[in-house]
C-alpha positions in Angstrom: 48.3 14.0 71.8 51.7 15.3 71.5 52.0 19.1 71.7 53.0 19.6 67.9 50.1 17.3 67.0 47.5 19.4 68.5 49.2 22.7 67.5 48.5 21.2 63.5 45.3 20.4 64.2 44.7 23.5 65.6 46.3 26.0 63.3 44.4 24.6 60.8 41.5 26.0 62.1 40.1 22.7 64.0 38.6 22.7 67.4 40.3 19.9 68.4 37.3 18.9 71.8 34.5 19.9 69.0 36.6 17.0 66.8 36.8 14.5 69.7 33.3 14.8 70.3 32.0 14.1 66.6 34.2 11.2 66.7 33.1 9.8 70.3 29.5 10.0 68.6 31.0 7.8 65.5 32.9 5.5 68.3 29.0 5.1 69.7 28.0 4.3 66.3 30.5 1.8 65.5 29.6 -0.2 69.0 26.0 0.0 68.3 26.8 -1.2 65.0 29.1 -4.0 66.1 26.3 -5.4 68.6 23.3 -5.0 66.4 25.4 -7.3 63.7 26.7 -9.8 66.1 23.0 -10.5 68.0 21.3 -10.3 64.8 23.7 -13.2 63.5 23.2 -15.0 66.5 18.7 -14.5 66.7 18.3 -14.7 63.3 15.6 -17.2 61.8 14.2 -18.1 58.5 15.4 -20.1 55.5 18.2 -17.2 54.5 19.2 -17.0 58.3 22.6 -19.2 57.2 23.9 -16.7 54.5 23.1 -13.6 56.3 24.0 -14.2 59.5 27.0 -15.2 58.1 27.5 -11.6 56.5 26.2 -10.1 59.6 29.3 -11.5 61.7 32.0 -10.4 58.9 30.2 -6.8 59.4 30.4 -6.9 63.2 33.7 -7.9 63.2 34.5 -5.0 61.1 32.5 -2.6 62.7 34.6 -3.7 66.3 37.3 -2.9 63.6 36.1 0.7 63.5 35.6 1.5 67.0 39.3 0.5 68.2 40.5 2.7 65.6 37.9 5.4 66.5 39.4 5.0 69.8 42.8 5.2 68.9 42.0 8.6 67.4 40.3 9.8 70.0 43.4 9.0 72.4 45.9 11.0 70.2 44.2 13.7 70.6 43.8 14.2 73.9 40.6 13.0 74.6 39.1 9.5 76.1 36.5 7.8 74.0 32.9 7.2 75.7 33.4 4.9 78.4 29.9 3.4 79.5 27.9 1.2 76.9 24.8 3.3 78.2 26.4 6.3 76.7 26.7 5.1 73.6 23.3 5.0 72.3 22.9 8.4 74.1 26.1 10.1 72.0 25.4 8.1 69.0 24.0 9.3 65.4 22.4 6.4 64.1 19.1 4.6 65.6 20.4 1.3 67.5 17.7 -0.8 66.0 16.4 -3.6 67.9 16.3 -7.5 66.0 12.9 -8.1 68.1 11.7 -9.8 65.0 14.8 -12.3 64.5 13.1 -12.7 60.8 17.0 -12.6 58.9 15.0 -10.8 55.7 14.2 -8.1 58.2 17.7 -8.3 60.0 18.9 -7.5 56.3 16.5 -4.6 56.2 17.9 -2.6 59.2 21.6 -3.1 58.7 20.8 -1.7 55.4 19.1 1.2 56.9 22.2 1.2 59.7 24.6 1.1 56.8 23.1 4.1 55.0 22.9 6.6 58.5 27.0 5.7 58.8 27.4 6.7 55.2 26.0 9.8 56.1 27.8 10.4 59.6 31.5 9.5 58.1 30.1 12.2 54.7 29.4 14.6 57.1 32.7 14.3 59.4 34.8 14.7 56.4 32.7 18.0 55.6 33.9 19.1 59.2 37.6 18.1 58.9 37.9 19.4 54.8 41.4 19.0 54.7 42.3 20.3 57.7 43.6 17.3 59.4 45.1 14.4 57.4 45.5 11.9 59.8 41.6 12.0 60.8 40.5 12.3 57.3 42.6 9.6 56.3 40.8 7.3 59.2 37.5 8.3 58.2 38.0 8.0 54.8 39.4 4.2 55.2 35.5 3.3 57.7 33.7 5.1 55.1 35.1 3.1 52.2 34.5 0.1 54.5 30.7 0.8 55.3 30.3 1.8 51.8 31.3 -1.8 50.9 28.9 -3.0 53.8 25.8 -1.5 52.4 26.6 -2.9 49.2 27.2 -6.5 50.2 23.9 -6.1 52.1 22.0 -4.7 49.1 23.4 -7.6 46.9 21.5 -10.0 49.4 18.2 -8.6 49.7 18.3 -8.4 45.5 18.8 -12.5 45.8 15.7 -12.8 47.5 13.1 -14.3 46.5 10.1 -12.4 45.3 7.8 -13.1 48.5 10.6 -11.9 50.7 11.2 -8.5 49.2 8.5 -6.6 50.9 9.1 -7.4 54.4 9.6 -3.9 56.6 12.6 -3.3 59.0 11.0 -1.2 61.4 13.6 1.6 60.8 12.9 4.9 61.4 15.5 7.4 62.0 17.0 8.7 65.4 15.7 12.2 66.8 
């Protein structure tokens, strides 16, 4: 980050490392994200597999979206965003959750649940940053509006389904 970049940041009250680290644990998020849509698209099963999988590649592609920017962020300033895919589910906010039943009603189910914990990370960053860095805020307002949208494209599928589908679990449960 440039000098007079940082200095903004900064004399707004920010601790700029305290900032990059909240938004490597997002970065996490948004590659978790990106990799639970894009092998849930490509395992899922049943007779709704074509239309969600379908939305399940626009989200990964979006959430891929996220990161780079993440990164980009991260980079100005100062700071390197979380290098090792291992890391990632160890910095990350949101429960990675596992398609080990490749059911799509189910696949639906956890993105859901995924889309709701980002809702909450991105609420939560903005609480941290409250004005005191525009550029950020912007960013984070832009993924939030965008996973906002996700959870509501999803939630707009599982109320097509059929009655006999509605019930089925997603074996969610939040990260410790």
């Amino acid at each position: 980050m440039g000098t007079k970049g940082r200095e903004i940041v900064e004399k707004a009250g920010l601790d700029v490392d305290q900032l990059i680290k909240l938004l490597n644990k997002a970065y996490s998020d948004e590659w978790l994200a990106y990799y639970q849509y894009w092998v849930g698209a490509k395992v899922a099963e049943g007779v709704l597999a074509g239309p969600i999988s379908a939305e399940m590649m626009e989200h990964a592609k979006e959430e891929f979206e996220h990161a780079e920017k993440l990164a980009g962020r991260i980079s100005e300033l100062g700071g390197q965003p979380v290098l090792s895919p291992a890391e990632w589910y160890q910095e990350s906010n949101c429960e990675y959750l596992v398609p080990s039943d490749p059911e799509a009603v189910v696949l639906l189910r956890q993105n859901i649940a995924s889309e709701r914990c980002a809702i909450e990370v991105y609420e939560n960053l903005l609480e941290s940053i409250d004005g005191k860095d525009r550029i950020t805020e912007d960013l984070i307002l832009d993924i939030l509006a965008d996973e906002v949208e996700h959870e509501e494209d999803l939630e707009h599928l599982a109320k097509a389904l059929p009655a006999a589908l509605k019930g089925k679990a997603c074996g969610c449960s939040a990260k410790k």
